[in-house]
C-alpha positions as CSV (number, residue, x, y, z in Angstrom):
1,X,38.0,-2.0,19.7
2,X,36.5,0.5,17.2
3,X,38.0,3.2,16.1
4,X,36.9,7.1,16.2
5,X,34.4,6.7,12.5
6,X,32.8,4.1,14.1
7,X,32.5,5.5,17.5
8,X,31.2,8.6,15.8
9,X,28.7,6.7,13.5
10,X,27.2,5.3,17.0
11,X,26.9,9.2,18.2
12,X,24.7,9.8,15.1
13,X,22.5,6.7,15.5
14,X,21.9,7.9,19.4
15,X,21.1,11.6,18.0
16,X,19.3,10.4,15.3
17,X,16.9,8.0,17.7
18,X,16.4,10.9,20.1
19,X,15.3,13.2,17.1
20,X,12.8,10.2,16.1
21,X,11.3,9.9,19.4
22,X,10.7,13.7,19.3
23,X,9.1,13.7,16.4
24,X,6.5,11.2,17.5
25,X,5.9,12.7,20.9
26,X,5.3,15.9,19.2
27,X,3.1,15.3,16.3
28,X,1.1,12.7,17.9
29,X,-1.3,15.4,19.3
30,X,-1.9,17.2,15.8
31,X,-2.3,14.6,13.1
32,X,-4.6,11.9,12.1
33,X,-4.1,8.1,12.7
34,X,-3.5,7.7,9.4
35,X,-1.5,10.8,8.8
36,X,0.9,9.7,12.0
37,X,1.5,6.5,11.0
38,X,2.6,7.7,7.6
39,X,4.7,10.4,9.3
40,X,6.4,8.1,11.1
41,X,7.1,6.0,8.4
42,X,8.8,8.9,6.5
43,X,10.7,9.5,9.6
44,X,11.9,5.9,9.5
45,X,13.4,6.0,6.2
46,X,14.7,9.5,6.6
47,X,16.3,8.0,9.6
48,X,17.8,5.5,7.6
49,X,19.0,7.3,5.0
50,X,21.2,9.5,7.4
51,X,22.8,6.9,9.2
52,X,23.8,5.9,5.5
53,X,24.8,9.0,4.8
54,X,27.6,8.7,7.7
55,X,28.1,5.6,7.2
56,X,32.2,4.3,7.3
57,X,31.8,1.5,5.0
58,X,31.0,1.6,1.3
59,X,28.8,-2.0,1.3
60,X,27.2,-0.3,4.4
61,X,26.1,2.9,2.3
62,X,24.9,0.7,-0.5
63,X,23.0,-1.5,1.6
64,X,21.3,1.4,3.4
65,X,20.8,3.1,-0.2
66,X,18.9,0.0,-1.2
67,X,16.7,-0.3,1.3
68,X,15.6,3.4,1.1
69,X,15.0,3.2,-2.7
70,X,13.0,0.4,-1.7
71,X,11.1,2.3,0.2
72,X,10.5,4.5,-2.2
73,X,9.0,2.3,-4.3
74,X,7.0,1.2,-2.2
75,X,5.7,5.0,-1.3
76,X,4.7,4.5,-5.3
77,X,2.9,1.4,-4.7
78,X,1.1,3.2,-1.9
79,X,0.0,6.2,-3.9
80,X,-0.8,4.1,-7.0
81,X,-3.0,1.3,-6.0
82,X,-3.5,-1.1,-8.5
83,X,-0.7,-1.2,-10.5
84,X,2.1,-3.6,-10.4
85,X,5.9,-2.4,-9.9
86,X,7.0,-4.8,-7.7
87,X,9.7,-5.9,-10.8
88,X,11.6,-2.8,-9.5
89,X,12.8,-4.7,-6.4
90,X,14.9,-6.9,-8.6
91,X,16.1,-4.1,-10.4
92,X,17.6,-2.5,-6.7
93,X,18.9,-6.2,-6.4
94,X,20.3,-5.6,-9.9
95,X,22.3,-2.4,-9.0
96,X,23.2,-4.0,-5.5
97,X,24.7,-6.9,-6.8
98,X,27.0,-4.9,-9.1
99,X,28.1,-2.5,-7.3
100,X,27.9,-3.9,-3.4
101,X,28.6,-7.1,-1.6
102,X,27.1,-10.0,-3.5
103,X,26.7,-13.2,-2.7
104,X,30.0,-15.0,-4.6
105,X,30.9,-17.8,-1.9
106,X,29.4,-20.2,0.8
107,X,31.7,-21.2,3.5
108,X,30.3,-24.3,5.3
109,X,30.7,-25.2,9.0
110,X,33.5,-28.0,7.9
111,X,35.6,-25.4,6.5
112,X,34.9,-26.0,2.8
113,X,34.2,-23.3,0.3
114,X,31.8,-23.6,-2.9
115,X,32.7,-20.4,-5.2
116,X,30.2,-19.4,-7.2
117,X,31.0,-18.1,-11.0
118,X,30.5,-14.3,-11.8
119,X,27.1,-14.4,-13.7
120,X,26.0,-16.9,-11.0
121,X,26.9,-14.4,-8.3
122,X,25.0,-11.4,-9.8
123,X,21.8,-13.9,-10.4
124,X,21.4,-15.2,-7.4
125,X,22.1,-11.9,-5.4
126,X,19.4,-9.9,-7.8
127,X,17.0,-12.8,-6.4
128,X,17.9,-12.5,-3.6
129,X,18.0,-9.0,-2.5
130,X,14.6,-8.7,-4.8
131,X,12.3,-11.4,-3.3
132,X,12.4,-10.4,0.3
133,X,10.2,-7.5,-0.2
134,X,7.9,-9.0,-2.4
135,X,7.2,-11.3,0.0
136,X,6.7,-9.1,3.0
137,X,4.7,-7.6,1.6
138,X,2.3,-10.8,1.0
139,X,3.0,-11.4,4.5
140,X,1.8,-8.3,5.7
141,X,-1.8,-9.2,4.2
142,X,-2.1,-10.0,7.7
143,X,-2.0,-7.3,10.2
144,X,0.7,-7.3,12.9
145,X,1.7,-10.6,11.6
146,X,4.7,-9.0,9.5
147,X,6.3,-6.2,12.3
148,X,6.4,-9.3,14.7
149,X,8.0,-11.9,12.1
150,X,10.4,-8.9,11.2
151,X,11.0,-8.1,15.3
152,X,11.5,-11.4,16.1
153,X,13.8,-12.9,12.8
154,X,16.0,-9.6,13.0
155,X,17.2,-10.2,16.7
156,X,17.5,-14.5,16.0
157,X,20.1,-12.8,12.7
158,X,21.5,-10.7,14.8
159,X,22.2,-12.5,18.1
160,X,24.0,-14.7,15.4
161,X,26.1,-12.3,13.8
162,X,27.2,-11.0,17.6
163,X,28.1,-14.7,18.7
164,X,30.0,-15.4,15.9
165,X,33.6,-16.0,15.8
166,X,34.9,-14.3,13.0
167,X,35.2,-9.9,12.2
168,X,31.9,-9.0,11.2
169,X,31.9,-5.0,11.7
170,X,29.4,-4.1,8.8
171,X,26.8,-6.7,9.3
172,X,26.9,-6.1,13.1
173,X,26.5,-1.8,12.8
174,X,23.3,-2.9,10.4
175,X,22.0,-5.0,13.4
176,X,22.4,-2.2,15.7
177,X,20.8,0.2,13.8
178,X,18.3,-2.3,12.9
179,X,17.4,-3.0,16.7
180,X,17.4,0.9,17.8
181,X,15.1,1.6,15.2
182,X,13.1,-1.3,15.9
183,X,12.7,0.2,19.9
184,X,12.3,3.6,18.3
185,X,9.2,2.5,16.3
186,X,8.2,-0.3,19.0
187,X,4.1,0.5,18.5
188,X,4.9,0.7,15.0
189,X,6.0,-2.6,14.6
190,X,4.4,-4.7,17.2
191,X,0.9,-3.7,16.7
192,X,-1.4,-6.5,16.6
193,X,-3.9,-4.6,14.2
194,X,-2.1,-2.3,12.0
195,X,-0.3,-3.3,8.3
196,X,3.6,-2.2,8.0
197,X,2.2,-1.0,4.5
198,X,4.5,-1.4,1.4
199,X,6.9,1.2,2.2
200,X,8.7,-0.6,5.5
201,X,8.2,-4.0,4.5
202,X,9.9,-3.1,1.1
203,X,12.6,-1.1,3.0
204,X,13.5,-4.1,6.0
205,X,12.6,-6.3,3.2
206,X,15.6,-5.6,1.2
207,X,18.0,-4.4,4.2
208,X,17.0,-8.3,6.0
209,X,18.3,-9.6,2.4
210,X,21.3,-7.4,2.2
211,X,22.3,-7.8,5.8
212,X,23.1,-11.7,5.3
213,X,24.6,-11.1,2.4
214,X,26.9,-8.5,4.2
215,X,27.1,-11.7,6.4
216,X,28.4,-14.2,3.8
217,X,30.7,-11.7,1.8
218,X,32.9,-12.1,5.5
219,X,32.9,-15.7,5.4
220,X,30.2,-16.3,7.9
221,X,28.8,-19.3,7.4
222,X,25.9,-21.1,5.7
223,X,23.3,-21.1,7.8
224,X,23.8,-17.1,8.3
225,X,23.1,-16.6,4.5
226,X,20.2,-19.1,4.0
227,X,19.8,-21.8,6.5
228,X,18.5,-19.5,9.2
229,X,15.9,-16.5,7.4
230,X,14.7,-19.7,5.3
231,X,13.9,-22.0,8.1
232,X,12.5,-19.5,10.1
233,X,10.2,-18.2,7.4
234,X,9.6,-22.1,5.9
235,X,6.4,-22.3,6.6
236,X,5.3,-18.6,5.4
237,X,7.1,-19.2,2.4
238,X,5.4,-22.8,1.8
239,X,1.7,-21.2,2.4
240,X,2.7,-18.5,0.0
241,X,3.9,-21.3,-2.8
242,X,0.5,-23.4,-2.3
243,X,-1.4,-20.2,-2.9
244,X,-0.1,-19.2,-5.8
245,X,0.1,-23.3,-7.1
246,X,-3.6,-23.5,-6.4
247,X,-4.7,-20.4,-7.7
248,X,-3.3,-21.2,-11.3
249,X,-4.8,-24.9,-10.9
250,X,-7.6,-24.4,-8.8
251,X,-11.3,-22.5,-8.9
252,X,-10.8,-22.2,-4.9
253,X,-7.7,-21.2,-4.0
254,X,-6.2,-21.9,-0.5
255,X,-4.8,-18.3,-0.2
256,X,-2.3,-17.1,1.9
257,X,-1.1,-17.3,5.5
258,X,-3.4,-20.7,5.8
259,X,-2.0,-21.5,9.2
260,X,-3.3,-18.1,10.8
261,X,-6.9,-18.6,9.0
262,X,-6.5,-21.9,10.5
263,X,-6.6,-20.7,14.0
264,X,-9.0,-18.0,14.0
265,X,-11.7,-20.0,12.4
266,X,-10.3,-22.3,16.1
267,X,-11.5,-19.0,18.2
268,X,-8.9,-17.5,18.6
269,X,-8.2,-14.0,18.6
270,X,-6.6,-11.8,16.1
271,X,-3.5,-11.2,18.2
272,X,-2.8,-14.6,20.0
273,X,-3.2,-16.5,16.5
274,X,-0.3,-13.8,14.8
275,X,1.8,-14.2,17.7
276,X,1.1,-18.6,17.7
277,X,2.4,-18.1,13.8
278,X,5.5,-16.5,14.8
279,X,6.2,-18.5,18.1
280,X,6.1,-21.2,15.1
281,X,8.1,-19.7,12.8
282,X,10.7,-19.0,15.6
283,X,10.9,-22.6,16.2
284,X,11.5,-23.8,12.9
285,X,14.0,-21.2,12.7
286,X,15.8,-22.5,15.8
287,X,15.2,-25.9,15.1
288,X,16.8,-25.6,11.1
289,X,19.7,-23.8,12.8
290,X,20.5,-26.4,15.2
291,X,21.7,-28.5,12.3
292,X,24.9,-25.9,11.9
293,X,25.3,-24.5,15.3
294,X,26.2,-25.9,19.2
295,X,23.8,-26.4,21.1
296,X,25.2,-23.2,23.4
297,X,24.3,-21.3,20.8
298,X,20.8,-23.5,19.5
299,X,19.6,-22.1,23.3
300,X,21.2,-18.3,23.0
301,X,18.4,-18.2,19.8
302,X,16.2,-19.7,22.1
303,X,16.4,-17.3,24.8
304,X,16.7,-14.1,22.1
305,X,13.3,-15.2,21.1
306,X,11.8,-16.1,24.6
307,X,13.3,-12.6,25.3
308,X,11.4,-10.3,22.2
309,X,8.3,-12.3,23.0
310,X,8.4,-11.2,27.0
311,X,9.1,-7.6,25.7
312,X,6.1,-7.8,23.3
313,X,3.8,-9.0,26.0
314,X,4.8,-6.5,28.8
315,X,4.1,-3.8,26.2
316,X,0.9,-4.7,24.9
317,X,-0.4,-5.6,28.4
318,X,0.8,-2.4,30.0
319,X,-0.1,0.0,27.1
320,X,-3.1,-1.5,25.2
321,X,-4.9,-3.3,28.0
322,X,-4.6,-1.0,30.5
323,X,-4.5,2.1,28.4
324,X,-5.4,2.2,25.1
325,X,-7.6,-0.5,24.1
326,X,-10.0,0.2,26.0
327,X,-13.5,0.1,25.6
328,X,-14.2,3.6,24.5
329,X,-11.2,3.1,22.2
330,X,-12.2,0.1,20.6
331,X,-15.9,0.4,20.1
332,X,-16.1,4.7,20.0
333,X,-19.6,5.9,19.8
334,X,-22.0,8.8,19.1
335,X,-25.7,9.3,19.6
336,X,-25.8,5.4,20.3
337,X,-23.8,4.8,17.8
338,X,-21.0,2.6,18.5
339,X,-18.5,1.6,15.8
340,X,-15.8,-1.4,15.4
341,X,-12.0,0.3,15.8
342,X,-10.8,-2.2,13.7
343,X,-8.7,-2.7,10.3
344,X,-10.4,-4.3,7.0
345,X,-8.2,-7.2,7.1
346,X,-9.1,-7.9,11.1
347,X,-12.7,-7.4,10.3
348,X,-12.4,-9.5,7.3
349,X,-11.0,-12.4,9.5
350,X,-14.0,-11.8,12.4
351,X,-15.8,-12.7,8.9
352,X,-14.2,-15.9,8.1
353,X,-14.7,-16.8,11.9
354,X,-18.3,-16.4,11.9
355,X,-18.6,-18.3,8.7
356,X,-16.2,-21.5,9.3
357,X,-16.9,-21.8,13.2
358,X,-19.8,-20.2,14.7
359,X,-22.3,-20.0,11.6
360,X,-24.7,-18.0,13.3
361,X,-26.1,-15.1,11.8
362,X,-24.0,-11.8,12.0
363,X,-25.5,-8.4,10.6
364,X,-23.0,-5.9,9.3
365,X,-23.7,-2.3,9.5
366,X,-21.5,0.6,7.8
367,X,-23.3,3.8,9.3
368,X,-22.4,7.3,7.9
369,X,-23.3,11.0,9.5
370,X,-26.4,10.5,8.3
371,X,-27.2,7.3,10.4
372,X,-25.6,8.7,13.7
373,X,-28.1,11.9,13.4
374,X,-30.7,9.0,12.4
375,X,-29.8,6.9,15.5
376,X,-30.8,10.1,18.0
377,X,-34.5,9.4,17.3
378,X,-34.9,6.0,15.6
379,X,-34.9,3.8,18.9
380,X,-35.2,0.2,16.4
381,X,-32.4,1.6,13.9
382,X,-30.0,2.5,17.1
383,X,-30.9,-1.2,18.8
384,X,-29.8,-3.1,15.3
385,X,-26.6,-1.4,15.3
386,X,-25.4,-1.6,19.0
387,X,-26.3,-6.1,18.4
388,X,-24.5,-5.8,14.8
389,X,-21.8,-8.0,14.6
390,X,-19.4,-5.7,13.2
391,X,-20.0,-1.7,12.6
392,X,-17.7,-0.5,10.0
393,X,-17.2,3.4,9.8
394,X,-17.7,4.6,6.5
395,X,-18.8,8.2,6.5
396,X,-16.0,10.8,6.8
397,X,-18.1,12.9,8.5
398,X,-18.9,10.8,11.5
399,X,-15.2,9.9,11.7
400,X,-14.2,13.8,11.4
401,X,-17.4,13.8,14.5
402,X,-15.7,10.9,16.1
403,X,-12.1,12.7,16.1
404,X,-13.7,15.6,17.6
405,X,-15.4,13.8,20.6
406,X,-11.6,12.2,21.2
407,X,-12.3,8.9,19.8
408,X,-10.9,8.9,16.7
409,X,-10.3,6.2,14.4
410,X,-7.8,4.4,13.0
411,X,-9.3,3.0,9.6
412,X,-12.0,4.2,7.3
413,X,-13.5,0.8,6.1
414,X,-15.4,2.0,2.7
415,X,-18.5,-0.4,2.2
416,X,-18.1,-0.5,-1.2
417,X,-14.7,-1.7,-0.4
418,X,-15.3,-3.7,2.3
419,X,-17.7,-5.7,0.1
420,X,-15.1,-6.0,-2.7
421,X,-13.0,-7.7,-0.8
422,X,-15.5,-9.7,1.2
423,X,-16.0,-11.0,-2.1
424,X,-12.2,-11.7,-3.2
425,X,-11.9,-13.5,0.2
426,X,-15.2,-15.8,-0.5
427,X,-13.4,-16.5,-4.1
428,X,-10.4,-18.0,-2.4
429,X,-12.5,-19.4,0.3
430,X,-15.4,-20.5,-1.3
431,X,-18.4,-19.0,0.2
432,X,-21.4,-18.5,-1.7
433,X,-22.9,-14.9,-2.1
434,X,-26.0,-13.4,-2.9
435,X,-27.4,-9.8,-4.0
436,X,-30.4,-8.4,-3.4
437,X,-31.5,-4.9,-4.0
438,X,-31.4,-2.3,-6.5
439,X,-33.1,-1.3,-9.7
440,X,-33.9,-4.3,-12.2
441,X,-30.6,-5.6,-13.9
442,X,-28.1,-4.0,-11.4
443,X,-27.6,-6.7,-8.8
444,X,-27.2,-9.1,-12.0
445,X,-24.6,-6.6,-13.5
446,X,-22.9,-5.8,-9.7
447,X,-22.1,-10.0,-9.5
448,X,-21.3,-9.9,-13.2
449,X,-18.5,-7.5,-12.8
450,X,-17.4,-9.2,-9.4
451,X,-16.9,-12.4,-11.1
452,X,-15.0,-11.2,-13.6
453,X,-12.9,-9.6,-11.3
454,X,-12.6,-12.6,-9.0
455,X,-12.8,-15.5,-10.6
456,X,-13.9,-18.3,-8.6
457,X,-16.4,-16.3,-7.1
458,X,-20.1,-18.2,-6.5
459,X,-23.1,-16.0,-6.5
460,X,-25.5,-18.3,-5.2
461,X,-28.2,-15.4,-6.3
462,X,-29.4,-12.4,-7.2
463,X,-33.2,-10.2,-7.1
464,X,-33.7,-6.6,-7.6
465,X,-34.8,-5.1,-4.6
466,X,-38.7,-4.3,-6.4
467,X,-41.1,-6.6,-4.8
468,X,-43.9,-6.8,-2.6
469,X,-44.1,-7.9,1.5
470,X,-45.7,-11.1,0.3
471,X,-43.1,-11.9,-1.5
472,X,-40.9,-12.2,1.3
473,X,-40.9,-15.2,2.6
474,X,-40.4,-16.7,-1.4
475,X,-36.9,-15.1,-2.0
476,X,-35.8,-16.1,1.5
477,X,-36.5,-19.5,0.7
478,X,-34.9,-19.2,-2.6
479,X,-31.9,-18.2,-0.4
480,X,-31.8,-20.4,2.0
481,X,-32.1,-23.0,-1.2
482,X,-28.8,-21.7,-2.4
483,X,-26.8,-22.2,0.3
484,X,-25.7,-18.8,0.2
485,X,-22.8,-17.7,3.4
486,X,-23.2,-13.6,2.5
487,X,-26.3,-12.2,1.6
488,X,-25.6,-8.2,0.6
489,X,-29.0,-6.1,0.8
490,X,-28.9,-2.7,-1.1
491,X,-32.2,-1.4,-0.1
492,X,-31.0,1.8,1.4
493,X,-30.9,2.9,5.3
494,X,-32.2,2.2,7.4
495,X,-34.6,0.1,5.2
496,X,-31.9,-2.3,4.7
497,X,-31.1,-2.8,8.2
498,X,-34.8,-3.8,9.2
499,X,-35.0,-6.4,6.5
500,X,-31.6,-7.7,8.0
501,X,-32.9,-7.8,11.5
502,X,-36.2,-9.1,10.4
503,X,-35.3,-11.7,7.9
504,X,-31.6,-13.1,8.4
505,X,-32.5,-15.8,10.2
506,X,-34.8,-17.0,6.8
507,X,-32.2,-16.6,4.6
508,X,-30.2,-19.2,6.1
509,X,-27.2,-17.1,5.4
510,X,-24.1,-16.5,8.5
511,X,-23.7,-13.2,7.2
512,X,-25.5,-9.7,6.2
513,X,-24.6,-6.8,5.6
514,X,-26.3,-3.4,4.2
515,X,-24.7,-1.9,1.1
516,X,-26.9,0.9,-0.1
517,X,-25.5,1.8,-3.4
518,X,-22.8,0.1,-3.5
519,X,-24.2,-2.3,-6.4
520,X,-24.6,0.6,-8.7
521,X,-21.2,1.7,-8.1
522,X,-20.2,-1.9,-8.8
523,X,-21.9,-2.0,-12.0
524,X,-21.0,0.8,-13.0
525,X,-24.3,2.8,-13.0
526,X,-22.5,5.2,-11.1
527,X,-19.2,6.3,-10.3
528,X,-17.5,6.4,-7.3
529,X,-15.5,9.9,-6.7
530,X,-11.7,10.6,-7.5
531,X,-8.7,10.2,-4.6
532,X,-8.8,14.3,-4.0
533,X,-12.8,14.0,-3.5
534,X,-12.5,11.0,-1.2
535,X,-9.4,12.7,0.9
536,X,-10.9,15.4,1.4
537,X,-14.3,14.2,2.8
538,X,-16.4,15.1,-0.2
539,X,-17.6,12.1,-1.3
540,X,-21.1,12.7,-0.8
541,X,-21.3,15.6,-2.7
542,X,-20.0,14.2,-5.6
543,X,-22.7,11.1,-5.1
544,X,-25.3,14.2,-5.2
545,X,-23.6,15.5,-8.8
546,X,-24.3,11.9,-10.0
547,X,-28.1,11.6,-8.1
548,X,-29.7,14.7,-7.7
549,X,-32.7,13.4,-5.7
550,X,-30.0,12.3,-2.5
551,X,-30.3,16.4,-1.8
552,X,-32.9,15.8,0.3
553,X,-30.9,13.4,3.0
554,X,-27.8,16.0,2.3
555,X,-29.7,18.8,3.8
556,X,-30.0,16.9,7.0
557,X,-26.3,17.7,7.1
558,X,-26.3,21.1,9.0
559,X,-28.3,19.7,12.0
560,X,-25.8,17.1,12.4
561,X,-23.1,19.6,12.8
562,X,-25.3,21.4,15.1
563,X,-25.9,18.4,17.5
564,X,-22.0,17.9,17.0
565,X,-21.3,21.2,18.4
566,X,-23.5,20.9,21.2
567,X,-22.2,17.4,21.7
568,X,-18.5,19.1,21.8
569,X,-19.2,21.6,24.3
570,X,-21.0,18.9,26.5
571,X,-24.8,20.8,26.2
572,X,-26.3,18.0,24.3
573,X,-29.4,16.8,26.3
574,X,-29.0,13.0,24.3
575,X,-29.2,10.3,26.7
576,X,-27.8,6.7,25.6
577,X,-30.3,4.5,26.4
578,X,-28.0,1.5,26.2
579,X,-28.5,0.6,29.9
580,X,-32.1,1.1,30.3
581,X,-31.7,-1.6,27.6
582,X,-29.9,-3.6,28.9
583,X,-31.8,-3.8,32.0
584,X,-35.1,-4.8,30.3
């Protein structure tokens, strides 16, 4: 049936998948989370390229080569945060429309063709080919919620293209590859609490828009080309539209992904609400298909789908219940000091949970070397963190310390960024936010600059953080007064944390959180430090350039390593009291 290229082109994706999987067994033990996970996605788009390198076809070697340049772009997006170059996508859809298979017919189940003119052709394949990883990316907001809708949507496309009738070589050798890799990368793909990041979801992204256009330049029909990948991503694409329509019209936009946000302010968890949005997106999908296929093939989607989900759930219950997740995994600790192993956008929704269902008060904690080390012999400080709501770590040294005990983890979680976008979430959601803390004027300049940069935003509030006990039970009642959801408290640990502890309940506010000085970073009375000083660990020295008096709390630094040390070759005499606790 195929002939000796393509046999040989499936010798080279089985060598190349084996040479994957060695890679990730063997650099697993010596890198980073973060530093993995972006290995592996190099790996993936190396991968790529070679099997478009050897590819028979021409279409196949340009659809390949558009995907990887894709990728590429999205490795700038990566490395330059905050600046737009997502209008390069539609340039690759551009150069694939000239010079690959574009989109110039639509055949229709009846037999009847609708020929599109040349200029037409190139248009609407530019759009095409350009808008799919745009929007995965805005999907991928979420975490885990893109892998899975790419998992599941790429086996419904392909269990069509395989079923079909009619020669469809190229498109099915993309689906192949597509599904290998997919195994090859399973964790990467599947996880329930880890981002794609913008260089996969631009590279499937454009090869998912390519591969049904391969599909309709052989005459498959409609549904292949649109009916299918828009039904089944109907209802991400409709959130998406009302997002952007209200945030042009509206102060408080609905934001994206609505349905998920939906279900976790429900109760449910972060992984059974991703995997609810896809079962429904898997459904439309099947249903919108239905109206062009039999109804042997309606329940051949049907089981395709039943049969990624079953795959899904036998991985993540033999692999992440029983072995990595963990409770030492999640919630890692040190000197009583037990920290959330969580991503920013997961802790962000634990966030919106507390504040649209449970609207209790929830104390957020970002502890740093400094406050492990403070946690060894401040019995009050150590109980406020272990009943925090969420524990973000922030310091690179006690996630260098956490590493070294061999708990490492698998997202720093900045508070400065953390309450950046705590605040662009509470302008789309509308939660009120107050400030207190700081020198005169800087909590009024922090919420001044944050409401610039997120319109919409409401600060119900703000007080400098000079004032006297007696005073105390005023500004909580001013709080309280303003309605106010988030109440962030720069006072400085672990001074911050007490007042939390002590007062949050007062305030009337769901949720506090300690920021230090993070409001002077906000409003600009000081700076935070360059990339290079953050990747490197070094950002507390350059916070001691910029404050001088800090050198006090820095030269508490070298007994930290030396409890570390001790701690690493298990002659630390530190006894976690969390059971003694628990038992009075």
């Amino acid at each position: 049936m195929f002939s000796n290229s393509y046999l040989g082109t499936a010798a080279i994706i089985a060598v190349i998948a084996v040479i994957c999987v060695l890679i990730q067994k063997f650099f697993k033990k010596y890198l980073e989370s973060d530093q993995y996970y972006y290995l592996k996605d190099i790996t993936l788009v190396g991968a790529w390229a070679i099997c478009g390198i050897w590819m028979p076809d021409g279409p196949l070697r340009i659809t390949v080569a558009a995907g990887v340049a894709a990728a590429c772009i999205g490795f700038c997006q990566r490395a330059t945060r905050g600046k737009n170059l997502r209008f390069l996508y539609f340039l690759i859809g551009l150069v694939f429309s000239l010079f690959g298979p574009r989109i110039a017919f639509i055949e229709f189940t009846n037999g009847e063709y609708y020929y599109l003119s040349y200029f037409v052709s190139i248009a609407i394949s530019t759009l095409w080919v350009g808008i799919f990883p745009i929007f995965f990316q805005e999907i991928d907001e979420i975490p885990g919620l893109c892998g899975l809708l790419l998992t599941v949507s790429w086996t419904m496309i392909s269990a069509v293209i395989f079923s079909s009738s009619q020669s469809l070589r190229d498109a099915s050798q993309i689906c192949i590859i597509g599904l290998v890799f997919i195994l090859v990368f399973w964790s990467r793909h599947v996880y329930a609490y880890r981002r794609l990041t913008e260089p996969l979801t631009a590279l499937w992204g454009t090869l998912f828009a390519g591969l049904s256009i391969l599909g309709v330049s052989k005459g498959i029909t409609f549904y292949t080309l649109a009916l299918l990948p828009l039904g089944f991503f109907a209802l991400p694409i409709t959130e998406a539209s009302m997002g952007v329509i209200s945030a042009a019209v509206s102060q408080r936009p609905t934001g994206n992904i609505i349905l998920y946000r939906k279900l976790i302010t429900r109760g449910f968890t972060h992984p059974v609400a991703i995997y609810l949005v896809v079962a429904v997106c898997a459904l439309m999908g099947c249903l919108v298909s239905a109206i062009q296929l039999g109804a042997a093939d309606f329940f051949c989607l049907l089981g395709a789908v039943a049969g990624v989900f079953g795959v899904i759930w036998i991985f993540y219950t033999f692999k992440y219940k029983r072995r990595g997740m963990n409770d030492e995994r999640r919630k890692p600790g040190l000197w009583g000091v037990t920290v959330d192993n969580i991503s920013l956008n997961y802790a962000l929704s634990r966030v919106q949970h507390w504040i649209k269902n449970e609207r209790t008060p929830h104390i957020i904690v970002t502890p740093d070397a400094l406050a492990a080390l403070r946690s060894r012999t401040d019995a009050d400080y150590r109980r406020i963190v272990r009943h925090a709501g969420l524990v973000l770590p922030d310091g690179a040294g006690l996630i260098g310390a956490l590493k070294l005990v061999g708990t490492p983890i698998q997202e720093r979680i900045p508070g400065v960024e953390f309450t950046e976008h705590l605040c662009k979430r509470a302008a789309y959601e509308g939660w009120r936010v107050w400030f207190l803390g700081g020198k005169p004027g800087v909590a009024e300049a922090a919420a001044e600059k944050l409401i610039e940069k997120y319109p919409g935003l409401t600060v119900a509030g703000t007080r400098d953080g000079y004032f006297k006990e007696e005073e105390t039970a005023s500004i909580c009642a001013k709080i309280k007064e303003s309605r106010a959801d988030i109440i962030f408290v720069g006072f400085g640990v672990p001074k911050q944390e007490y007042w939390l502890e002590k007062h949050i309940a007062e305030t009337g506010a769901v949720v506090g959180m300690g920021v230090g000085g993070t409001m002077d970073v906000i409003s600009g009375n000081l700076t935070r430090a360059p990339k290079a000083w953050q990747k490197c660990g070094m950002e507390w020295l350059y916070r001691v350039i910029q404050e001088p008096s800090r050198w006090r709390r820095i030269a508490k630094l070298p007994l930290f390593v030396w409890y570390l040390i001790l701690t690493c070759l298990h002659l630390d005499r530190y006894k976690d009291d969390a059971f003694s606790e628990e038992k009075r």
